[in-house]
C-alpha positions in Angstrom: -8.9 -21.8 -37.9 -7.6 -21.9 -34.7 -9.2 -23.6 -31.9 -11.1 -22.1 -29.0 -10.4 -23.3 -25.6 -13.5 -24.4 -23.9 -12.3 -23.9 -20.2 -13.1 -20.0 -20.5 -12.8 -18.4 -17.1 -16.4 -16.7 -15.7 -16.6 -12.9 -15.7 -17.7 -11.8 -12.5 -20.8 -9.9 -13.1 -20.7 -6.5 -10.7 -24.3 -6.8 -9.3 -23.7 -5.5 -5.6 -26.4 -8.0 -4.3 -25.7 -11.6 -5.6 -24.5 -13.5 -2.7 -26.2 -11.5 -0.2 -29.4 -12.6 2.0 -32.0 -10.1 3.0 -33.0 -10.4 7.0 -35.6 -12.0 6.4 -33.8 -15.0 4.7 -31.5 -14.9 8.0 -33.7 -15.1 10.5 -35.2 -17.5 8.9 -32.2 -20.2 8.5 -31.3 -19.7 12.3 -35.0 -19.9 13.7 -37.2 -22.9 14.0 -40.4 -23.4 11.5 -42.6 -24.2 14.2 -41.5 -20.8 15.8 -42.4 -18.5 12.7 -45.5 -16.7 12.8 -48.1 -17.0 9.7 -50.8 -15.3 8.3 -53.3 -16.1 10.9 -51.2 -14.1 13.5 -53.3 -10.6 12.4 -56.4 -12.7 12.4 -55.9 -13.8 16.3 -54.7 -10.0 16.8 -57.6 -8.6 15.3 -59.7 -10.9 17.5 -58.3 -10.3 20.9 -58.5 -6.7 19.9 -62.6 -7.4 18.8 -62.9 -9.5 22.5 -61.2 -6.4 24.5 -63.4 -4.0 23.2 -66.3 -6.4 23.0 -65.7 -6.7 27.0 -65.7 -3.0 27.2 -69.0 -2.4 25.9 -70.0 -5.0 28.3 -69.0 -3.0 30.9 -70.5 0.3 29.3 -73.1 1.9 32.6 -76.0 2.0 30.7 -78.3 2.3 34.2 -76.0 5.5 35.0 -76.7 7.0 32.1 -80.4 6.8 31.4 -80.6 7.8 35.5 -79.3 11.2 34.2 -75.6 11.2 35.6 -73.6 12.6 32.2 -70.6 13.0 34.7 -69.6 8.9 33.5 -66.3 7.8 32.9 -65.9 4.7 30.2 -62.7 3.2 30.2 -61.7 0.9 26.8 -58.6 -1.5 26.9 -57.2 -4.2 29.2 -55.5 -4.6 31.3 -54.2 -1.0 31.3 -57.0 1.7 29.5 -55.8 3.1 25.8 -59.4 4.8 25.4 -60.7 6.8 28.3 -64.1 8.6 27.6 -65.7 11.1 29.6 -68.8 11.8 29.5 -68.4 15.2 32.0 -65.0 16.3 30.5 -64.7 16.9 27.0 -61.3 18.8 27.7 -59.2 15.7 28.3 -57.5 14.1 25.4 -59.1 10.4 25.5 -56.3 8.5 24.3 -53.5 7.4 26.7 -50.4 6.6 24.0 -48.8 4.7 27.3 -51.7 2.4 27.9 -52.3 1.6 24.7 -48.8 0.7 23.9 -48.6 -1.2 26.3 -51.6 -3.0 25.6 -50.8 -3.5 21.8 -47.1 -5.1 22.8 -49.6 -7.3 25.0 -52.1 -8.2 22.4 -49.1 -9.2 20.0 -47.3 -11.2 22.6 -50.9 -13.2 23.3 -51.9 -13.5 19.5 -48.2 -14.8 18.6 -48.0 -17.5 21.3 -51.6 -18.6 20.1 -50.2 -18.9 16.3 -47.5 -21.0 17.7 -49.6 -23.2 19.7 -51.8 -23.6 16.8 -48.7 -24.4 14.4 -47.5 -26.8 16.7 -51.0 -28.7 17.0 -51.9 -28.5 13.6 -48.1 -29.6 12.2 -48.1 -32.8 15.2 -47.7 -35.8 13.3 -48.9 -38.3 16.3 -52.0 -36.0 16.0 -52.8 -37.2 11.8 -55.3 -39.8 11.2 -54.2 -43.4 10.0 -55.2 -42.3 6.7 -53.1 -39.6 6.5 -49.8 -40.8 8.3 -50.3 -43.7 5.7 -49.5 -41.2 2.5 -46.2 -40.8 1.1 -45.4 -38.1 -0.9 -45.0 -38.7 -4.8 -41.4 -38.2 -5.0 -40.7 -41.6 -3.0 -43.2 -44.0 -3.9 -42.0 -46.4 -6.5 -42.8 -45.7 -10.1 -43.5 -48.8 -12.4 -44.0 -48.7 -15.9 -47.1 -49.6 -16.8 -46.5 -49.6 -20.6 -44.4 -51.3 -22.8 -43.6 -48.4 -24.5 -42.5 -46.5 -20.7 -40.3 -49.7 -20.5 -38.7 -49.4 -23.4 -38.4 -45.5 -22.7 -36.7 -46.3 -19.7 -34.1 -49.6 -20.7 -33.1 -46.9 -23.5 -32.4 -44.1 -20.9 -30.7 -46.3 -18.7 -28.5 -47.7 -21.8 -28.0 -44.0 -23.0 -26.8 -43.0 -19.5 -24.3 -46.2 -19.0 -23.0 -44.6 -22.7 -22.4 -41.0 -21.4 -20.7 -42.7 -18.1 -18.4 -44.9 -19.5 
């Protein structure tokens, strides 16, 4: 029988995305951690959105409107109106796509550079108690053998790998 080599040269497999990143993986190499958004982005967007509205109906003229004046105008968004209700004209289209664009890009803006602030107080590591600055992770504290049997384990691995080596 002839012998095989064991050098074989690899195939190269024709799979159009090996090699490649998606965006995501991109943006992410050349962008700082503290700078990435998380998941509680939508939660501080969903709360400014809660607080404008929240203001809004705040501001709602309830004295007009039990005086008898229907001719009110309520005005929802800030600091430019996306939701304009009136009360006397039912013709106009009540939302403005300007406004509330503009609004949105704000809200986003406002509940991304609260994420960040909040990433970058909660990540500080002058801000961690004693007891926590004091913990090392698993991987570098030093392992002893407690055992006799996880020393011999480990003068046998040691011997086997100064075997392989030499």
């Amino acid at each position: 029988m002839p012998e095989q080599s064991t050098n074989k040269i690899p195939k190269e497999i024709d799979y159009e995305y090996a090699g490649k990143e998606s965006l995501s993986d991109l943006i992410s190499k050349h962008f700082p951690k503290q700078l990435i958004p998380t998941k509680r982005m939508q939660t501080y967007f969903g709360g400014i959105f809660l607080i404008v509205i929240a203001i809004a109906i705040i501001q709602f003229p309830f004295g007009t409107l039990l005086s008898g004046n229907a001719d009110i105008s309520f005005n929802i968004g800030y600091p430019w109106h996306f939701l304009e209700l009136n009360f006397g004209e039912m013709d106009k289209m009540p939302i403005l796509i300007g406004g509330l664009l503009l609004d949105l890009l704000l809200y986003i803006i406002l509940a991304y550079s609260v994420d960040i602030a909040t990433n970058l107080i909660l990540k500080n590591p002058s801000l961690k108690s004693g007891k926590d600055s004091k913990k090392q992770p698993k991987v570098f504290m030093d392992i002893k053998p407690k055992t006799l049997v996880e020393k011999v384990t480990q003068k046998v691995v040691e011997e086997t790998q100064q075997n392989n080596h030499s």
